[in-house]
N, C-alpha and C positions, 0 to 999 in steps of 0.2 A: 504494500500500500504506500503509495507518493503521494505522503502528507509533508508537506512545506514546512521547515523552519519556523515556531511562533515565537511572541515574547511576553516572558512576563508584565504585570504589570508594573511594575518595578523596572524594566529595562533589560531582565537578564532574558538570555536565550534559551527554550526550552525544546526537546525535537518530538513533536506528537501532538503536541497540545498546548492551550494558553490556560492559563492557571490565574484565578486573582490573588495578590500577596495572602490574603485569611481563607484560602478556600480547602480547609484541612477536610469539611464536611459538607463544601458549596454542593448545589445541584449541577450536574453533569449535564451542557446542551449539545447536543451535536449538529453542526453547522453542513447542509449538504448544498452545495451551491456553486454551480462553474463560474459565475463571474465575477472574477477576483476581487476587482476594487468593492465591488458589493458585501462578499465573504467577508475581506477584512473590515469594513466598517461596523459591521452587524458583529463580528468577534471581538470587537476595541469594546463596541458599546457594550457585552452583555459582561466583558472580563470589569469594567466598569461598576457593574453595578452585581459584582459578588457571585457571577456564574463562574465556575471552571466547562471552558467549551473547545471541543473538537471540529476540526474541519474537515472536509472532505470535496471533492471535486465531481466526481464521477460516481453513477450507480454501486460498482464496484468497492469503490472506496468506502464507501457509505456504507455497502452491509459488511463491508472486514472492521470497518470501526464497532459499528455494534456487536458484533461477536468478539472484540477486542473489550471492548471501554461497557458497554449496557449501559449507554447514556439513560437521564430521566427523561428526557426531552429530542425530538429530533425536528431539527427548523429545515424542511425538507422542498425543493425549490421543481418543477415538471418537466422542465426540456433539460437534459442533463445530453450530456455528448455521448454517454452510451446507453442509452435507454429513458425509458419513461419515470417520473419519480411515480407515477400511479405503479408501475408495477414492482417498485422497491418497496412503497409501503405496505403493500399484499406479500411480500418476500419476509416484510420485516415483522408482520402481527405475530404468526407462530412463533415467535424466538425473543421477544420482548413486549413489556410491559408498559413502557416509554411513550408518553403524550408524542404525537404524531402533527405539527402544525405544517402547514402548506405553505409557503411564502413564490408566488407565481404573478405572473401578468398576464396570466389565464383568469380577469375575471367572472366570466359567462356563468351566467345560472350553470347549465349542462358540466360546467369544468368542477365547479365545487360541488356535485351532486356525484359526480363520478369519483373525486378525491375521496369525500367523507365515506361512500361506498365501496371503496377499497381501506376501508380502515382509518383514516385520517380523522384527528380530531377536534381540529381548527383550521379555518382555513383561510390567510391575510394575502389580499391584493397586492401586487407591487403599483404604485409608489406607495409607503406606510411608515407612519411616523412609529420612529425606535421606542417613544416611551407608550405608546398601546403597543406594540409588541413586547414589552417586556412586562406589561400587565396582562394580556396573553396568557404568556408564559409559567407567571407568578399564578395564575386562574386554575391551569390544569396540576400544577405542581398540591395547589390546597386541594383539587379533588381525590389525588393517589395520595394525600399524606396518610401516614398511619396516625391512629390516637392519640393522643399527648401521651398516657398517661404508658403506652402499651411498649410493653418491657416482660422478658420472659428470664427469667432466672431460676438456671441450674446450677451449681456450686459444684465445681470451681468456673462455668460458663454463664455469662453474663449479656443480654442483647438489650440495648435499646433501641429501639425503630425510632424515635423521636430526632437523636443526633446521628443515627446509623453505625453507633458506638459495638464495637463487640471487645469484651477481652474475655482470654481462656486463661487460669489459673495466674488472673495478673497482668498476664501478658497481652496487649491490646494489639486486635487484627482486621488492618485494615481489607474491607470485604465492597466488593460493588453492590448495586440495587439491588440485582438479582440473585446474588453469592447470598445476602442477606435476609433475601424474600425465601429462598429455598432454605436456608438455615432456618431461619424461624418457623417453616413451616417442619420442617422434621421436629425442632424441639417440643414444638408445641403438639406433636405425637410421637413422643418417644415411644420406641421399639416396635410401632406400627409397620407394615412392611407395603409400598408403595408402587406402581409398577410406571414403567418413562410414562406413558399414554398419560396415566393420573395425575403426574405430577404435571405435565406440560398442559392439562387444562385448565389444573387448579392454581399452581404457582405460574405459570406464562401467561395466564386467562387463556388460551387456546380455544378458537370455537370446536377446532377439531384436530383430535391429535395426527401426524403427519411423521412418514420417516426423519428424521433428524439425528443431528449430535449435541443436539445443545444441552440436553441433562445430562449426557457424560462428561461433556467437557466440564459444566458448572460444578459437578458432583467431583470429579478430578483434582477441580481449583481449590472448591474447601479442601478437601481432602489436605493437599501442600500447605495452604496458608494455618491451615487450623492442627498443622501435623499431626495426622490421625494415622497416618503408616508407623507412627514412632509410637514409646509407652504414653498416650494420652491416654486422660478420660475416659472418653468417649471413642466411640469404632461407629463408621458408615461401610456398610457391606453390601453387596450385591447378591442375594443370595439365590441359592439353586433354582427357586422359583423366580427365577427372573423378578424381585422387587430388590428398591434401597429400603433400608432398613439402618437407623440410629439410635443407637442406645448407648447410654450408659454402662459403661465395666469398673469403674472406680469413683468411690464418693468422697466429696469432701469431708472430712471428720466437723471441720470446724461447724459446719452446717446443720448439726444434729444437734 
């Protein structure tokens, strides 16, 4: 993927992504958009006001980023030099959960009725003033939010959905949207055993489950960051019957 050189907001150079100085816990936008001077203006503005955002150029580019990053958000543009952005965001619903906005100069009734019908869930005319799209933005980010208050603690594992906060005996592990969304959704059925199909309805919203790799890969990712192949906790297995399955094998003492 030939993602371009960003900068922080601060000046320094970073290769992947623009990042704002405090976005330890920003939401994640991903920018898909061929026309450069455009891309960068909309990426100044959102790193501006506390997004961390990814850019992308090409169809291509755009679904290796979200199987990369699992943006919250994808500002996703229609005439793209290889393909249609309507058929990236039909590409993109099974595999993410990520508010899907349109930003086009397609603005004809029939273009936005086709957009939102391939899964899109905003859809902003070009020319558009930067601060309603970043009120946009802020709109679907409060409809995915999770509950203030909703926090699931296993000792020595800890989540909070509110700051997207995880730590394992201490140890704080930074995890994406959907590293997070499938963790909490195991913990919150410990030792249930789960099969891909399931999980990709229930944790991707999937309207219908489809070949893929994206629960192996995610289910992989904790795996590493949460080191579960080494003496943890906790064990995610794959078992005979074809389901994941998360349990528990060691408890905290201090917890009892």
């Amino acid at each position: 993927m030939a993602l371009s050189p960003l900068r922080l907001a601060c000046g320094q150079v970073v290769k992947g992504v623009r990042v704002s100085v405090d976005a330890v816990s920003a939401p994640v936008v991903l920018v898909v958009e061929d026309e450069l001077p455009l891309r960068d203006a909309v990426c100044r503005h959102l790193v501006g006001h506390g997004f961390e955002v990814i850019e992308a150029g090409t169809v291509a580019e755009g679904l290796a980023a979200v199987w990369e990053r699992q943006p919250d958000v994808v500002l996703l543009d229609v005439l793209l030099p290889d393909g249609s952005g309507y058929d990236l965001c039909a590409k993109l619903r099974p595999i993410t959960s990520a508010a899907i906005i349109y930003l086009t100069a397609l603005g004809q009734d029939v273009a936005v009725v086709r957009g939102l019908d391939a899964g899109g869930d905003d859809y902003i005319s070009k020319p558009f003033n930067f601060d309603v799209l970043t009120a946009r933005i802020n709109s679907q980010l409060r409809r995915t939010a999770a509950p203030r208050s909703a926090r699931i603690d296993l000792p020595p594992l800890h989540l909070d959905f509110l700051t997207g906060r995880v730590t394992l005996e201490g140890r704080e592990v930074r995890l994406t949207k959907m590293e997070l969304q499938l963790l909490g959704y195991f913990a919150a059925n410990i030792g249930v055993g789960f099969t891909q199909d399931e999980l990709l309805i229930s944790v991707w919203q999937a309207k219908s489950a489809a070949p893929t790799n994206t629960v192996r890969q995610t289910v992989s990712s904790l795996r590493r960051k949460l080191g579960l192949d080494e003496a943890s906790a906790f064990e995610l297995e794959y078992s005979a019957s074809k389901r994941y399955v998360f349990r528990q094998v060691r408890f905290d003492p201090s917890s009892r």
